[in-house]
N, C-alpha and C positions, 0 to 999 in steps of 0.2 A: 150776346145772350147764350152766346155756346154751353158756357157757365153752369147755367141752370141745370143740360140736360146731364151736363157731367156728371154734378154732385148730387142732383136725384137718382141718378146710377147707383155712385159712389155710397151713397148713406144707404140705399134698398139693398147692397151686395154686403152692407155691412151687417145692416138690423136679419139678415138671410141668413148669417153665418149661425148669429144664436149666442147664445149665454153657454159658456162650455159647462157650466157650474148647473143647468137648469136638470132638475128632473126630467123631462123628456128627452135630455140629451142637446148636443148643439145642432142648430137649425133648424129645431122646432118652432114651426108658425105658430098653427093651432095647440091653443092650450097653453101657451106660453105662460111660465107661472113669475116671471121678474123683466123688468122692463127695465134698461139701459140708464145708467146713472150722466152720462157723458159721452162726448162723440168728439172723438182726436181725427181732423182733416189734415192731411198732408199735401200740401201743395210740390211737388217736384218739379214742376215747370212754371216759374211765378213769370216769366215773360209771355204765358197764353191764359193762365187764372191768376188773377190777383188775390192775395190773403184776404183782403176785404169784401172781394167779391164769392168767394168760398163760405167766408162766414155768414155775408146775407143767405147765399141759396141752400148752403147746409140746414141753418135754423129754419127756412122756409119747409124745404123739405122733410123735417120732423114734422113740424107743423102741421104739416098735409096727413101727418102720420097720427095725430093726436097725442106728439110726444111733445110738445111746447115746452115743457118743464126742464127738457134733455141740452145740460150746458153743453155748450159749442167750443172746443180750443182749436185754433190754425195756427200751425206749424208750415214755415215755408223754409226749405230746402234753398242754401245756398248755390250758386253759380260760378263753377270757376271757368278763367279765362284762362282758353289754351294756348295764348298767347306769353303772361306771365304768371300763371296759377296763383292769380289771387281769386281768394272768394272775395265774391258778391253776392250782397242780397239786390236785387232787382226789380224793378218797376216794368212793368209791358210799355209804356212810354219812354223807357230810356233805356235800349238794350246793347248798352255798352261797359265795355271794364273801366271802373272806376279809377283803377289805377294808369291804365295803359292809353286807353278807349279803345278797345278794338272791341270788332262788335261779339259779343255772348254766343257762345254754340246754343242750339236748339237742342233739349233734353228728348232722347228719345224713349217711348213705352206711355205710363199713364201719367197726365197730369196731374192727379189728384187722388187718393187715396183716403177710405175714412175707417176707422176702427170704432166698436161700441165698446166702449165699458162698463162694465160692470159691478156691484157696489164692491166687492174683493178686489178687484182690477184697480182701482183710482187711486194713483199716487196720490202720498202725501204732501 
């Protein structure tokens, strides 16, 4: 359940940053005049968050926010083996190189990463 407190971290250090585009400037709380079209999660460590587990607590997380509306994309970050640098993408239940098997280094710094977008911001 680590999970959870990550990305309620992860989504409140993002919806904090603000709308660079708002009139109050970005990271304005109060008075906020446009509210987030989108919310891109970055998984960089898929062997301690799983993509599907970022997606459930992401959307919970807006949820709590009264952003329900706010689509959810997760993005996981592949893994390469410092044994034969191949990427993998990764399961936490199977932490080994697909090609070799030797087991996955531990990504160091933040698991998970989320950005807000904005209605200018959202790829087509």
């Amino acid at each position: 359940m680590h999970e959870a407190g990550l990305l309620a971290a992860a989504v409140a250090e993002a919806l904090a940053a603000g709308d660079p585009a708002d009139p109050l400037g970005p990271g304005a709380v109060e008075g906020r005049t446009r509210r987030p079209v989108a919310m891109e999660v970055r998984v960089h460590d898929p062997m301690h968050v799983s993509p599907e587990s970022a997606l459930l607590h992401a959307e919970l997380a807006l949820r709590a926010r009264g952003l329900d509306d706010v689509a959810v994309r997760v993005i996981a970050d592949p893994v390469v083996c410092i044994a034969c640098e191949t990427s993998n993408v990764v399961a936490a239940v199977d932490p080994f190189c697909s090609e070799c098997g030797f087991p996955l280094p531990d990504r160091g710094g933040h698991a998970v990463e989320a950005v807000a977008l904005w209605a200018d911001e959202v790829p087509a």
